[in-house]
C-alpha positions in Angstrom: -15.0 -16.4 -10.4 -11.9 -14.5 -11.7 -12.4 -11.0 -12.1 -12.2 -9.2 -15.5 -10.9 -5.8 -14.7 -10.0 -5.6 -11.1 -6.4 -7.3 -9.9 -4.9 -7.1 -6.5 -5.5 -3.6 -5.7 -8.0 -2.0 -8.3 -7.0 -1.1 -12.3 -4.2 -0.7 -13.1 -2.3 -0.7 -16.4 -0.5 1.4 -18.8 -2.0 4.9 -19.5 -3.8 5.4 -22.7 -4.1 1.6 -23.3 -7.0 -0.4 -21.8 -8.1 -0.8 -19.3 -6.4 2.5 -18.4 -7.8 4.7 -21.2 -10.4 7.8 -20.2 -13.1 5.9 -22.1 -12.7 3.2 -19.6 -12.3 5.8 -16.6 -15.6 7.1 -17.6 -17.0 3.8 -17.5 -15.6 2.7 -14.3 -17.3 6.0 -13.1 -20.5 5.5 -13.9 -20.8 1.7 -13.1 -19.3 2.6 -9.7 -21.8 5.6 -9.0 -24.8 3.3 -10.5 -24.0 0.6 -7.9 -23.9 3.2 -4.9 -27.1 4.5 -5.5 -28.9 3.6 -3.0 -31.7 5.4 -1.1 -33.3 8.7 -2.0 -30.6 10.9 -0.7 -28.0 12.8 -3.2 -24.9 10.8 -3.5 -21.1 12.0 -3.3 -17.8 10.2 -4.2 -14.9 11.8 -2.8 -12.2 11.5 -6.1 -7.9 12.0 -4.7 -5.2 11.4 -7.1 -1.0 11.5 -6.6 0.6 13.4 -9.1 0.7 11.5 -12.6 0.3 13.5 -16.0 -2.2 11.1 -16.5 -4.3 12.0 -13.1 -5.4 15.2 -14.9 -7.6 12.8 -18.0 -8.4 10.0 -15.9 -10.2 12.7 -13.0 -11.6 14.3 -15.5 -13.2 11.1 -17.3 -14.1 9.8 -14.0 -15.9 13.2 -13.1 -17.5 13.0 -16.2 -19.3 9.3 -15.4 -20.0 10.0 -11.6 -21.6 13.3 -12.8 -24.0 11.1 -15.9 -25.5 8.8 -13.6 -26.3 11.2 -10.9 -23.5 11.7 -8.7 -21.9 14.9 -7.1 -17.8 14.7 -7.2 -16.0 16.1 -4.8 -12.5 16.3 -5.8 -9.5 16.4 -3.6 -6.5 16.6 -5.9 -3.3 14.8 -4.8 -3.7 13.5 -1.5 -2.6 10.1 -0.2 -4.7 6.6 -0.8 -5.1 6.4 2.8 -6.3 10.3 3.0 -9.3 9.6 0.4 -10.1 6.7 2.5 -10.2 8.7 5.7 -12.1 11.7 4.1 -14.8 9.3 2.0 -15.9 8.4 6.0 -15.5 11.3 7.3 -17.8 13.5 4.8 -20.3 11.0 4.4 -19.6 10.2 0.9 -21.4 7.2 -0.4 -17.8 5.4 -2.2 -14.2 7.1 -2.6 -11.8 6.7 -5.6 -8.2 7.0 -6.0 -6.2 7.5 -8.8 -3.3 5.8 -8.5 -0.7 3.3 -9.4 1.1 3.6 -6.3 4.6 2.7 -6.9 4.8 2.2 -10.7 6.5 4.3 -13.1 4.5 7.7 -14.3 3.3 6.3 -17.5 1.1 3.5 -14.8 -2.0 4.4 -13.6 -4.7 2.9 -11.6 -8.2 3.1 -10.3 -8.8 1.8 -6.4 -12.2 2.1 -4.9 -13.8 2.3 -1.5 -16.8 2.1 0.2 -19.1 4.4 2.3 -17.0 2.8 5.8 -13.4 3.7 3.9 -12.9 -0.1 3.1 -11.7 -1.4 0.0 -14.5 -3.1 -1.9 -15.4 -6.8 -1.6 -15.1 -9.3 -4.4 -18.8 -9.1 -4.5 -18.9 -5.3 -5.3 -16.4 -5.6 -7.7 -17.9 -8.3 -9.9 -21.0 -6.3 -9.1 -19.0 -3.2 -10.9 -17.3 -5.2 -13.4 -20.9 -6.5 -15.2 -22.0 -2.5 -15.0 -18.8 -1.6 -16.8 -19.6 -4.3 -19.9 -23.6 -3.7 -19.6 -25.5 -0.9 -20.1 -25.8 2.1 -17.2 -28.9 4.0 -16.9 -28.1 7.2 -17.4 -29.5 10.0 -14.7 -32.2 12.4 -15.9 -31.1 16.0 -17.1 -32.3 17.8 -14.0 -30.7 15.4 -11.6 -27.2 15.0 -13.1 -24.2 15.4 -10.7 -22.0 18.5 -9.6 -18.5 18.5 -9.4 -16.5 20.9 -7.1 -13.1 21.1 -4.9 -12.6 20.6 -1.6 -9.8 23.2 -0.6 -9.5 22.1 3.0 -8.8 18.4 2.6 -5.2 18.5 3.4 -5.5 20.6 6.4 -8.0 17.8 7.4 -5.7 14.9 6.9 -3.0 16.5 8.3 -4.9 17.2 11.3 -6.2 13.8 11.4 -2.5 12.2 11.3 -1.0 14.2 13.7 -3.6 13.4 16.0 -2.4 9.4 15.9 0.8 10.4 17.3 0.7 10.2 21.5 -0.3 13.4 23.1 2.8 12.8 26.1 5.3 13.1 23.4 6.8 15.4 20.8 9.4 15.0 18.1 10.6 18.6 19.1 14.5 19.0 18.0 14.4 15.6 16.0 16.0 15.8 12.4 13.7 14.2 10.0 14.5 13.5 6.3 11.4 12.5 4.6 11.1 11.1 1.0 7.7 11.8 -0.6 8.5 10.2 -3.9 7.1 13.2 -5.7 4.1 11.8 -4.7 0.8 11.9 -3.2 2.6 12.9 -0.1 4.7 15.7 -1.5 2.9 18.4 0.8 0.8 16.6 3.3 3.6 14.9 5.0 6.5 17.1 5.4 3.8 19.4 6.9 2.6 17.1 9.4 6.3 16.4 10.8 6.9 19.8 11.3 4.0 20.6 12.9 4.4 18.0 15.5 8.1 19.9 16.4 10.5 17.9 13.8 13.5 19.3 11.9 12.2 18.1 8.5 14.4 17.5 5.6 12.4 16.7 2.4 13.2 15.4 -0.7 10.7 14.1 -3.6 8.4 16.9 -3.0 8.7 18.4 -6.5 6.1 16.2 -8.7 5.9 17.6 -12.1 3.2 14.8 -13.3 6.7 12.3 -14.9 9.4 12.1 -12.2 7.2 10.2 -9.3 9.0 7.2 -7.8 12.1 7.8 -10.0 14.8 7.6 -8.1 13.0 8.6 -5.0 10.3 6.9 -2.8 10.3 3.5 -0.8 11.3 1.4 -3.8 14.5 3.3 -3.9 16.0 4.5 -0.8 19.3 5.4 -2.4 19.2 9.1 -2.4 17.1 8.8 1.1 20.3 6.7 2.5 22.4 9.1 1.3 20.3 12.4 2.8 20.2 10.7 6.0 24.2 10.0 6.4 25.2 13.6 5.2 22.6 15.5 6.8 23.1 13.9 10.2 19.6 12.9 10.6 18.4 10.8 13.4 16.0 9.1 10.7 14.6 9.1 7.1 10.8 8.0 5.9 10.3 7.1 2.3 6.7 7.1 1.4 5.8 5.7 -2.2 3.8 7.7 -4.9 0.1 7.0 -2.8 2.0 6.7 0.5 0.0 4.0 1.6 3.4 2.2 1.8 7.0 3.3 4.4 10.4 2.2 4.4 12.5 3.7 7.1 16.1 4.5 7.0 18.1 4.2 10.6 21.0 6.9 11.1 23.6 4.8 9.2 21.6 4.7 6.5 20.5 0.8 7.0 17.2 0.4 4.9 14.7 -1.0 7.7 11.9 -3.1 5.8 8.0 -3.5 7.0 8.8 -6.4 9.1 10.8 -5.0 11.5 8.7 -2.2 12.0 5.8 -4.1 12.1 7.9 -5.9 15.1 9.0 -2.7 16.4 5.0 -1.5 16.8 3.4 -4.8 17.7 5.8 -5.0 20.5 5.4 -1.3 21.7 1.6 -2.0 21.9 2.2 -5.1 23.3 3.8 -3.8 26.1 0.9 -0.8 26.2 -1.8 -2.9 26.5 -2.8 -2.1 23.3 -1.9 -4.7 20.8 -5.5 -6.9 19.8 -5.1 -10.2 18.6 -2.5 -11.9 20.7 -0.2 -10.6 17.3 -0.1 -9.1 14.3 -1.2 -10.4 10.8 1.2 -10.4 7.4 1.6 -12.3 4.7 3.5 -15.5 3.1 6.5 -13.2 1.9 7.4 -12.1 5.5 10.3 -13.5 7.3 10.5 -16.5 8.8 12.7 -14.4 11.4 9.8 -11.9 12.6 7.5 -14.7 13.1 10.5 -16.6 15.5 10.8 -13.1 17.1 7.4 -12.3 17.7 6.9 -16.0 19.3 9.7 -15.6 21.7 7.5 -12.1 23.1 4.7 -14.8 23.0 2.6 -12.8 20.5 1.6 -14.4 17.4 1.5 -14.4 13.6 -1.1 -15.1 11.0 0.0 -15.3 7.6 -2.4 -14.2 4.5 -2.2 -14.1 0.5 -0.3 -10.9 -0.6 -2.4 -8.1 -0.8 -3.5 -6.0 1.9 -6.5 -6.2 1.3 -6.4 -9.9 2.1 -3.9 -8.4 5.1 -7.3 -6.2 6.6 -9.4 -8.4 5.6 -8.3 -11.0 8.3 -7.8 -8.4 10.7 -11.2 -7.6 10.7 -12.5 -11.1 10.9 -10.1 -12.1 13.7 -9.8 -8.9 15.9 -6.2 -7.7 15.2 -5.2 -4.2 15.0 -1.8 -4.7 13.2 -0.8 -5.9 10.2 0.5 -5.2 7.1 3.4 -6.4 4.3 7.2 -7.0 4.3 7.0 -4.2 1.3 5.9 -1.6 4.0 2.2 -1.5 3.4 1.5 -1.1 7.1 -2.7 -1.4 8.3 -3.3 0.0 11.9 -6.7 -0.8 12.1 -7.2 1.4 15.3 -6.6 4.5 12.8 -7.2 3.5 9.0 -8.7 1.2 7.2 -6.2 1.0 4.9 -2.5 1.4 5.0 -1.0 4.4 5.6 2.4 5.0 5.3 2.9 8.2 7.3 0.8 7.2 10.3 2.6 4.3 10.3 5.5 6.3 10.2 4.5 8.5 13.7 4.3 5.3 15.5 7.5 4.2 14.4 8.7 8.0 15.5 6.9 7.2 19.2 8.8 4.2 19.7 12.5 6.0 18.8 11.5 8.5 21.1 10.2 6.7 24.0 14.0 4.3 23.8 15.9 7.1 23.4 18.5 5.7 21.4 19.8 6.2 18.0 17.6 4.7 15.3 19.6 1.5 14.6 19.4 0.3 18.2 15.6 0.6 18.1 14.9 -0.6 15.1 16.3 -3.4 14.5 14.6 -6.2 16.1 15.6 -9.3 14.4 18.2 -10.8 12.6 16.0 -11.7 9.3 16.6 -15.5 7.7 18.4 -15.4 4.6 15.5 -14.7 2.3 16.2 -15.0 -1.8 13.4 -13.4 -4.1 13.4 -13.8 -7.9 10.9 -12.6 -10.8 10.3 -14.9 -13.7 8.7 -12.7 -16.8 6.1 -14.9 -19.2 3.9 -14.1 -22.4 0.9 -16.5 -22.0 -0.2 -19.7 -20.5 0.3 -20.8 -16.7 3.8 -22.5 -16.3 2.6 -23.1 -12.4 0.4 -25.7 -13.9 3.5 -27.5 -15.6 4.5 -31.2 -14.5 7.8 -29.8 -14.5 7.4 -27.0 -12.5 5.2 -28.7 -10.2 8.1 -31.7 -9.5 10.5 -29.0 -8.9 8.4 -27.1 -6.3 8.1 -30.4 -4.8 11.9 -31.0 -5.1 12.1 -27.6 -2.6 9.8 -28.2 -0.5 10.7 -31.4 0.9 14.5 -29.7 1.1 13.7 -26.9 2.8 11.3 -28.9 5.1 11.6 -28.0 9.0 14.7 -25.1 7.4 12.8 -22.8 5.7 10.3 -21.4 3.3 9.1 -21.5 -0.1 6.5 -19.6 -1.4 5.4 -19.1 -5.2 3.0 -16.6 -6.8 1.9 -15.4 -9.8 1.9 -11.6 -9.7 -1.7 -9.8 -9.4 -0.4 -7.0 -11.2 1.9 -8.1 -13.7 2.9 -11.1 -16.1 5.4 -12.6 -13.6 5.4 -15.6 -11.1 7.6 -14.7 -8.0 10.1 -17.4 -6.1 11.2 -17.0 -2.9 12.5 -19.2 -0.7 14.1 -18.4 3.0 15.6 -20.6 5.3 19.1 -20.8 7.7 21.4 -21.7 4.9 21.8 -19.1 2.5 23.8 -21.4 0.0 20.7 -23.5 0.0 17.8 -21.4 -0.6 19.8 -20.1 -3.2 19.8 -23.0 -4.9 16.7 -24.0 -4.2 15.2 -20.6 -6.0 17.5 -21.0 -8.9 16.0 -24.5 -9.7 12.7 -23.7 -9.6 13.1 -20.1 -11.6 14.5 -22.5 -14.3 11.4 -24.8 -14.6 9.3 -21.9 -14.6 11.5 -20.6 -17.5 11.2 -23.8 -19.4 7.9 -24.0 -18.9 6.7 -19.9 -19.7 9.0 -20.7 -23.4 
């Protein structure tokens, strides 16, 4: 059963138009505390944001709805996706929420939810959620509403917790670091954690004020990163996105390194630790065909999911991997998180650089990626995937690319778009091949 209100990774939407208005905040709040109620004891949610105007209204809705239905609220402030996750298991809270659109534009927000474990919810407890939302919510008694209060340690306890991910043997004493936090989430926690740990840190993005996060900055646009790193001298630059639950890493040349190399890069250090479960590492179907050939050739495997990471962890879990993650840099390490975290992630990317001692482009790059072609088609209404058309075409590629390549189509979880790509060992091909099938999907969306 399709669900109503949740996509991909929570609400999301544009602020101050539904779903992502305060009167739905408040809603989501109490249907989410009403469903966690469970046992006598008094129940907590642990509420983190990054660094949107809009986090100010939508906490403040959301407080208000834990609070009515009997909830304490322990809030946060900005902290990373993965950080509420850690600290909603940590402190015994009975469901965690951040606020968050991750890497949209300020005027995005979104709503992502977890569990008592730390765990994204199931479908189950969202369609659970999503009939409290549109039905009625009893409301708690006046003596047994919810407090609200601030929790002024939190960073201090992430930051402890991801420094203690990196190996104890090693230290990242004398090595010159720009981090990009995106004017996120991120913006203190990270740059902290670095130079704690013994790193020359550079950072840039750290100076949110509630419009500018992800513009220009962050892991969807490495420019000013690239640039940072060259004319600083750096041995290597981290971008984080707005929730840094997502990395992109930037070698000494400034080369943008992607999530599947440094999913290879950390699947093969463990692998040759001892320490890498699952034979492999899990992704999904917009990965290159080139990190699976190069993980084969180690003799470690790949299993491919839907995009999404929850869909990522989700078959992690069942099948016993502790790597996985997204060619976009969402990057699960199941041993550590249980969701992705961009600047652990990040620390075992800095182990492996200083165990090779080498510069940053010799370590990480591990593959020479397939020419891979990626193209967004926008529509109003309907579903062009269903279209005869469209469906010929689609056919048309995939019997061309067969035994060459790849071809993969999706309609967007998040958006009204359906994404092509295709990859294969002719560039001049899947080029073609993309084009032809973007312009039945064109035809077909009017």
């Amino acid at each position: 059963m399709a669900r109503k209100y949740f996509g991909t990774d929570g609400i999301r939407g544009l602020t101050n138009i539904a779903p992502m208005t305060a009167a739905m905040a408040m809603k989501v709040g109490m249907a989410a505390g009403a469903h966690f109620l469970r046992g006598d004891h008094k129940h907590r949610v642990v509420i983190g944001k990054d660094t949107r105007l809009s986090g100010y209204m939508l906490e403040n809705a959301m407080v208000a709805g834990f609070t009515s239905v009997g909830m304490d609220v322990v809030l946060v402030g900005p902290m990373p996706t993965p950080a509420v996750a850690m600290l909603t298991q940590s402190m015994r809270a009975d469901m965690g929420v951040m606020i968050s659109a991750s890497h949209n534009p300020f005027y995005d927000n979104g709503i992502k939810l977890f569990g008592p474990d730390g765990y994204k919810l199931s479908d189950e407890d969202e369609h659970a959620i999503e009939a409290l939302i549109d039905g009625d919510v009893a409301l708690a008694p006046a003596a047994e509403i919810g407090r609200a209060r601030r929790v002024e340690d939190a960073r201090g306890r992430y930051i402890h917790f991801a420094k203690s991910t990196f190996p104890v043997d090693l230290t990242l004493d004398g090595l010159k670091i720009v981090v990009d936090c995106a004017n996120g989430a991120a913006y203190q926690v990270a740059p902290s954690a670095l130079w704690e740990l013994g790193a020359d840190v550079i950072a840039i993005g750290v100076e949110p004020n509630g419009k500018n996060i992800n513009a220009g900055v962050g892991s969807t646009a490495p420019e000013t990163l690239c640039e940072t790193v060259v004319a600083s001298g750096a041995a290597i630059g981290i971008a984080l996105d707005g929730d840094a639950d997502r990395l992109i890493v930037v070698d000494e040349t400034g080369r943008v390194i992607d999530g599947d190399q440094l999913m290879a890069l950390i699947a093969g250090g463990w692998a040759r630790q001892g320490r890498l479960a699952g034979g492999g590492l899990v992704t999904t179907v917009m990965s290159n065909l080139g990190l699976e050939r190069h993980l084969a050739a180690q003799g470690l495997g790949m299993v491919r999911t839907n995009v999404g990471d929850r869909y990522v962890l989700e078959k992690m879990r069942g099948s016993g991997y502790n790597v996985g993650g997204e060619q976009s840099g969402h990057i699960i390490l199941s041993d550590y998180a249980t969701t992705g975290d961009g600047l652990v992630a990040a620390l075992q990317v800095l182990a492996e650089l200083v165990r090779a001692g080498a510069p940053a482009s010799e370590v990480l790059h591990r593959f020479d990626p397939l020419p891979q072609i990626l193209k967004n088609v926008r529509f109003k209404g309907g579903r062009p995937l269903e279209d005869n058309a469209v469906k010929d075409a689609i056919a048309g590629a995939e019997a061309e690319l067969d035994g060459k390549g790849r071809l993969v189509i999706r309609a967007s979880g998040t958006e009204p778009v359906i994404r092509v790509m295709a990859e294969g060992d002719d560039r001049g091909q899947v080029e073609a091949v993309v084009d032809r099938v973007c312009d039945a999907v064109r035809v077909a969306a009017g």
